[in-house]
C-alpha positions in Angstrom: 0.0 0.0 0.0 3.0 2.0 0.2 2.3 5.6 -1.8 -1.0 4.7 -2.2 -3.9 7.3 -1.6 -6.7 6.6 1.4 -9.4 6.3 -1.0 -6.7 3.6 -3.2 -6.1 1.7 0.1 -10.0 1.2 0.5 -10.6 -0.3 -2.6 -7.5 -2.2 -2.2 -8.9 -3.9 1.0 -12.4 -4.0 -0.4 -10.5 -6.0 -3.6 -8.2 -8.6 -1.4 -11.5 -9.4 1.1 -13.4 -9.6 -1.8 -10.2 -12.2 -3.2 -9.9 -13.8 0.3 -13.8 -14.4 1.1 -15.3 -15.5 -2.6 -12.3 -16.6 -4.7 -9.7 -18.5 -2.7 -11.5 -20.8 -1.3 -13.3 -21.8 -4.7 -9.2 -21.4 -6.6 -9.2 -25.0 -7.1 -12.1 -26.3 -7.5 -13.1 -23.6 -11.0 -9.2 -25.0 -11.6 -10.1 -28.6 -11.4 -13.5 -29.0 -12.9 -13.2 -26.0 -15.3 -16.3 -23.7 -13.9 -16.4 -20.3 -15.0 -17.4 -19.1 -12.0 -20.2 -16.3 -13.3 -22.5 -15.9 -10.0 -18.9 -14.5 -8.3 -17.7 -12.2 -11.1 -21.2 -10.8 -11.1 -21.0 -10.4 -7.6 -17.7 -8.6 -8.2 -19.2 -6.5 -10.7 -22.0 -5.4 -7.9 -18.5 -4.0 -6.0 -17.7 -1.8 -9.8 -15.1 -4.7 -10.6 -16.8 -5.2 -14.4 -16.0 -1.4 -16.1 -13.5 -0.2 -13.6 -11.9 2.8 -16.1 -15.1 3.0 -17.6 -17.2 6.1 -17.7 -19.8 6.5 -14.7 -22.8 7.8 -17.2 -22.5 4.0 -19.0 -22.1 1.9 -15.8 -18.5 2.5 -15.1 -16.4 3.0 -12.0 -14.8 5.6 -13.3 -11.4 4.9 -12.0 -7.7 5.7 -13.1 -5.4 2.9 -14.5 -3.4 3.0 -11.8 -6.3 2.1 -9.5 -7.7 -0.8 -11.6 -4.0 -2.0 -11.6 -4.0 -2.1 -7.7 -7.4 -4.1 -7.7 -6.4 -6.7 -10.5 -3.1 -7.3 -8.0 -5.4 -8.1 -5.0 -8.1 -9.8 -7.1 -5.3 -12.3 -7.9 -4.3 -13.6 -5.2 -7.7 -15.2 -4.8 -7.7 -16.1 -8.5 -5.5 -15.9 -10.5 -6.8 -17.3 -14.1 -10.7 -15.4 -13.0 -9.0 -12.1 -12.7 -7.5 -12.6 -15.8 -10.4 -13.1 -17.6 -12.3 -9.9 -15.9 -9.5 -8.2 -17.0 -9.8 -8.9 -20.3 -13.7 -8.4 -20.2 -12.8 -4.9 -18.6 -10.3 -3.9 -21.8 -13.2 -4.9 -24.0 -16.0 -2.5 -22.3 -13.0 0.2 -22.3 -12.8 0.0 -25.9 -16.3 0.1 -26.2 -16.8 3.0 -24.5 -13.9 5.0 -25.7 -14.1 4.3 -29.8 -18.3 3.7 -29.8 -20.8 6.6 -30.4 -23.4 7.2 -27.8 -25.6 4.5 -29.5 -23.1 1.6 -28.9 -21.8 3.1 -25.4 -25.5 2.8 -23.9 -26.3 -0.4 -25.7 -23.5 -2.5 -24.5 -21.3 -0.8 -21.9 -24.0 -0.8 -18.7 -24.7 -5.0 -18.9 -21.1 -5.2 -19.9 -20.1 -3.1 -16.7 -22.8 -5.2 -14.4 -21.8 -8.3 -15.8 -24.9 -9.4 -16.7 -23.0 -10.3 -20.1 -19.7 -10.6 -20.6 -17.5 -9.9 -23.3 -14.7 -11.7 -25.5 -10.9 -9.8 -27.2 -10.6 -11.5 -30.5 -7.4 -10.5 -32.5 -5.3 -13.6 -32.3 -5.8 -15.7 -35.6 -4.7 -19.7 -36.7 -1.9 -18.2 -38.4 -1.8 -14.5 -36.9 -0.4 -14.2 -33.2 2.2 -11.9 -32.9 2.1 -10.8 -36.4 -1.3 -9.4 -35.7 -1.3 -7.0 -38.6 -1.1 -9.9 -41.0 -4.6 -11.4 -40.2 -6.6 -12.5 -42.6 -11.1 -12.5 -40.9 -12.6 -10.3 -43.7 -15.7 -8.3 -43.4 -17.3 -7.5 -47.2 -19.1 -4.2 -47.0 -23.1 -5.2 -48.5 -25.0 -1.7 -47.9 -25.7 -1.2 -44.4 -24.2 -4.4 -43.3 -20.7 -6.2 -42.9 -20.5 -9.7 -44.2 -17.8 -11.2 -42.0 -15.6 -14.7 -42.6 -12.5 -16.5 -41.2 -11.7 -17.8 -37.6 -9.9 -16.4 -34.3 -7.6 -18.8 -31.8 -7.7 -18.5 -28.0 -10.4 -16.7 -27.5 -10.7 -16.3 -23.8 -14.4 -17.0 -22.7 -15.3 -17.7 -25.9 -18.5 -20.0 -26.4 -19.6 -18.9 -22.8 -19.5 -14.7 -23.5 -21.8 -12.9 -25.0 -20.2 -10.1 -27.1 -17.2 -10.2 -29.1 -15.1 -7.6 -30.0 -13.8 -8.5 -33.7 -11.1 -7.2 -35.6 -11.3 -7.7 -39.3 -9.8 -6.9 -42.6 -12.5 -4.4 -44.5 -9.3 -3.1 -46.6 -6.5 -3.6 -48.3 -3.6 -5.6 -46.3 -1.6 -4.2 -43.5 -2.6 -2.4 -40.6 -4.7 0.1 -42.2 -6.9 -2.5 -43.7 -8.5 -3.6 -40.5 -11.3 -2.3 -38.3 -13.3 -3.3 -35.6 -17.1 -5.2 -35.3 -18.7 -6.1 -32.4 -20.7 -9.0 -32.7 -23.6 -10.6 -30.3 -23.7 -14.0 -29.3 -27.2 -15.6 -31.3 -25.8 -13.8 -34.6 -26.3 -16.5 -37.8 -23.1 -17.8 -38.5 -21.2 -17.5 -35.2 -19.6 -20.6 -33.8 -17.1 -21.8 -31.7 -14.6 -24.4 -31.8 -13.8 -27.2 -29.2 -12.9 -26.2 -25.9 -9.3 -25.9 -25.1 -7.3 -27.8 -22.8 -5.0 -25.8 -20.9 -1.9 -26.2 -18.2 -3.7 -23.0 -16.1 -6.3 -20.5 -16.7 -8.9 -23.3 -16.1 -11.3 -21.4 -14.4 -12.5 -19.6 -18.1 -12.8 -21.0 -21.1 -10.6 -21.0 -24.4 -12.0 -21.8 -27.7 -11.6 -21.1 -31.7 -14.5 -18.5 -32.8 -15.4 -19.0 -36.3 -17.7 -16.6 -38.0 -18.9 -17.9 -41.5 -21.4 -15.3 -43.3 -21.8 -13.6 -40.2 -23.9 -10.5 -41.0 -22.8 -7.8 -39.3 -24.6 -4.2 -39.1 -22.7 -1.2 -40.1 -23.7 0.4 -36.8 -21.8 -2.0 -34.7 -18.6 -0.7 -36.1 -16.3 0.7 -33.3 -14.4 4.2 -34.9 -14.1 4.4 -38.9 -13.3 1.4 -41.1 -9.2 1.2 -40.8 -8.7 2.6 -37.1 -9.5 -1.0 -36.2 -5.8 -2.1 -35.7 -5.1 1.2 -33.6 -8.2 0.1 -31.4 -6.6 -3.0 -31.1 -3.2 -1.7 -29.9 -4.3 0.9 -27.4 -7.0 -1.5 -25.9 -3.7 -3.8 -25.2 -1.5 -0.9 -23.7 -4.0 -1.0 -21.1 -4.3 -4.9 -21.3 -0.7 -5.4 -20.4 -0.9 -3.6 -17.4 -3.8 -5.5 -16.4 -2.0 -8.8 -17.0 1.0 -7.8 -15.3 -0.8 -7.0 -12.3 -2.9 -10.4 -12.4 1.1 -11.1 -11.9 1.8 -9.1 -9.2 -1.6 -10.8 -7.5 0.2 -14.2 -7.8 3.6 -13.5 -6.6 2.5 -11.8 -3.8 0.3 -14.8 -2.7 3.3 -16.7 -3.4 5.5 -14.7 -1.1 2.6 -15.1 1.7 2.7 -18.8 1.3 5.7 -19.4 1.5 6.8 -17.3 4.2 4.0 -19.2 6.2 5.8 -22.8 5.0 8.9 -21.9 5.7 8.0 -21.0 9.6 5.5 -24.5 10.2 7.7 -27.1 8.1 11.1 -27.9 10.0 13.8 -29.9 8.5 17.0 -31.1 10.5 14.9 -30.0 14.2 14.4 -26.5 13.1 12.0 -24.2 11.6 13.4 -23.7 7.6 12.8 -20.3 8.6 16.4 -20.3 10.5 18.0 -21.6 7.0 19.7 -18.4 6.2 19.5 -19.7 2.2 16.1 -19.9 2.4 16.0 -16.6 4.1 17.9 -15.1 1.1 15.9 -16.6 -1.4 12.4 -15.1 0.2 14.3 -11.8 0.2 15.0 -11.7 -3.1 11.2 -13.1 -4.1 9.9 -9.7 -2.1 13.0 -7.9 -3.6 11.6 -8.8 -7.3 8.1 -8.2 -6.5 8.4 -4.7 -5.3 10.6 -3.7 -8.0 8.0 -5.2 -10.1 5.1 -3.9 -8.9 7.0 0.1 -8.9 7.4 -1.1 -12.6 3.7 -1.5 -13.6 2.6 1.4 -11.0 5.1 3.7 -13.6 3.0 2.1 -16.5 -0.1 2.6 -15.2 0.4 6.0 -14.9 1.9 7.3 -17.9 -1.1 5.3 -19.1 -3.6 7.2 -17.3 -1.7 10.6 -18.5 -1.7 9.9 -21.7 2.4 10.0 -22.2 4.1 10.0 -25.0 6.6 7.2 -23.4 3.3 5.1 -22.4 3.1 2.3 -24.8 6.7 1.6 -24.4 6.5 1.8 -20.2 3.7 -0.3 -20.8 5.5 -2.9 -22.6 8.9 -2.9 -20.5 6.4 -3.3 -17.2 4.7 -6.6 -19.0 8.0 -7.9 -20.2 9.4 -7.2 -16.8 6.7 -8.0 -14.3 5.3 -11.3 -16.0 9.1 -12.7 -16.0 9.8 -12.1 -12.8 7.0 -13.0 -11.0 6.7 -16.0 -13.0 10.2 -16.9 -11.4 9.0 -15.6 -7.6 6.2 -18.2 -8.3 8.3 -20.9 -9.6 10.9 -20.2 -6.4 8.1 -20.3 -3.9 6.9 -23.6 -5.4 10.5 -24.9 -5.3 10.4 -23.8 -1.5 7.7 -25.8 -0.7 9.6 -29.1 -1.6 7.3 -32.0 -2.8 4.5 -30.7 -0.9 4.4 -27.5 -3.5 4.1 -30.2 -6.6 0.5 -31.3 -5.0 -2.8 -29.7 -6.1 -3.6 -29.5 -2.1 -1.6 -26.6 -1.9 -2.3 -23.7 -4.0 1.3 -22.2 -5.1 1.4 -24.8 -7.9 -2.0 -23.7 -9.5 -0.2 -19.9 -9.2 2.8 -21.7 -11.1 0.0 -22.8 -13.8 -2.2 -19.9 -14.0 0.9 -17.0 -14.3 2.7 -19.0 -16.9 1.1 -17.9 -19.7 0.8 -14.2 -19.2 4.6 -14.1 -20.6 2.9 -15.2 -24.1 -0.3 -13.6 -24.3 -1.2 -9.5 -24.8 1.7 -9.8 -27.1 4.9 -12.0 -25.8 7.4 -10.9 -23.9 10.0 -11.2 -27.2 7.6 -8.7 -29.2 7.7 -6.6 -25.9 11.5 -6.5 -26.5 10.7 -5.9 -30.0 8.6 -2.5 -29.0 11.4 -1.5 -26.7 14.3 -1.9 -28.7 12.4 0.0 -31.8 11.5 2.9 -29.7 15.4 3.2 -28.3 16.8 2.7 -31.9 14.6 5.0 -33.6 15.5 8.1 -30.7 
């Protein structure tokens, strides 16, 4: 809570009870039988956890990146692959209510933000994943509708959402072909491919969505046919801070357990607690986290400002805060000994569920990518 506003430390606490009293102790059980747990998000929602930087008029909370990054940290260390998802849901409603009109922000946004429905990202493509601007969904223009064809990969909630925010190629190739549809579940045409099995993120679904002649009204266009891939990329500024504070949640629940283990479990008749290697290792796990967690802060709020420097902060704090908190995760499961290998204790399903937030909202080796550009181009 360190540097954090009153009003920031009461949503803080309102987000980690809400973590500790309706997530954690359902964690493994959405992990092992695959529930998306929608009665609990909802109930979230009723706290303004489903449009958090949304606008108030609409449904939203009305709150600053940097806030929504402190309540996606203590969100996760309830849940870890949940808060993920909510996250995602809340970048969707963001873009919504930032590129819609007034038509599509009071038609969607308020049962977005309630979470009576929930909403699905789809960029990622079969053969488009980190070469996003090469993807190859098409949406023919037929008078005042869109006709739309092709398929997305690992779409997060997808089958079990109910809007899905599409981007497509209405033009020629490249980047400035491609806009942005948002589709409703029911539409002719819409389906979904077999549901994924996953190593984590078990508590929401993954599947292909596959649109064949999915007509499409012109009005549920977000911005002008081409600003699609810009849409895209500045909904995902925000998304990497949001995933890299679902990190955060993780290694600091880590940290916790651990430091718990290591005082009850004794080895050689003594606490591993007195094991001065051990003692090291939790102190650089904090070490890494607080760094970490300074790093995203950063992000958040040149975010929030609206920085020129933003979209690069944003990417080192992903890069940065998904490794390392991936290896503060991996150390405290290594500290547990055999015990931290069994799904009776949870830091193995943190392991799981924080793994693959170094691949999605762009990998960590296209983060270096943006990073590198931006230094060698001054």
């Amino acid at each position: 809570s360190a540097g954090l506003t009153e009003e920031q430390k009461e949503f803080q606490k309102v987000a980690f009870d809400f973590a500790a009293k309706e997530m954690a102790p359902h964690m493994a059980e959405w992990d092992e039988k695959e529930i998306f747990p929608v009665e609990t998000m909802r109930k979230a929602a009723q706290l303004g956890f489903g449009g958090i930087y949304v606008k108030p008029d609409v449904g939203g909370s009305g709150l600053s990146r940097l806030d929504t990054s402190i309540i996606f940290e203590a969100l996760s260390t309830g849940c870890t692959s949940t808060t993920a998802y909510m996250s995602i849901h809340n970048m969707c409603v963001w873009m919504i209510d930032t590129f819609g009109n007034e038509e599509q922000r009071r038609r969607f946004c308020p049962s977005l933000c309630s979470m009576e429905k929930f909403a699905s990202y789809c960029l990622t493509e079969p053969g488009s994943g980190s070469d996003a601007a090469s993807l190859l969904t098409s949406a023919q223009r037929k008078g005042d509708t869109y006709v739309l064809n092709g398929s997305k990969a690992f779409i997060s909630g997808g089958g079990d959402t109910d809007v899905y925010v599409v981007m497509c190629r209405t033009g020629g190739p490249g980047p400035k072909g491609i806009s942005c549809l948002v589709l409703e579940k029911g539409t002719a045409g819409l389906s979904f491919g077999k549901k994924e099995r996953k190593v984590g993120w078990n508590s929401q679904p993954t599947r292909a969505v596959i649109f064949e002649d999915c007509v499409v009204p012109v009005g549920n266009r977000l911005g002008a046919e081409g600003q699609g891939f810009s849409i895209a990329m500045k909904g995902l500024n925000g998304g990497r801070i949001n995933i890299a504070s679902c990190s955060l949640g993780a290694a600091h629940a880590s940290v916790l357990l651990t430091q718990e283990h290591l005082t009850v479990r004794k080895q050689f008749g003594e606490p591993l607690a007195n094991n001065q290697y051990l003692q090291f290792r939790l102190a650089e796990m904090a070490t890494r986290l607080v760094a970490a967690r300074l790093m995203v802060r950063n992000a958040a709020q040149a975010l929030q400002e609206g920085r020129e420097d933003a979209a690069v902060l944003c990417s080192m704090a992903k890069l940065f805060a998904t490794d390392e908190c991936f290896v503060i995760c991996n150390q405290a499961l290594q500290m547990h000994g055999g015990y931290g290998y069994l799904k009776d204790y949870a830091v193995q399903q943190f392991v799981r569920d924080v793994r693959v937030h170094q691949i999605l909202e762009g990998t960590n080796e296209v983060m270096r990518m943006i990073v590198a550009r931006s230094l060698l181009q001054g």
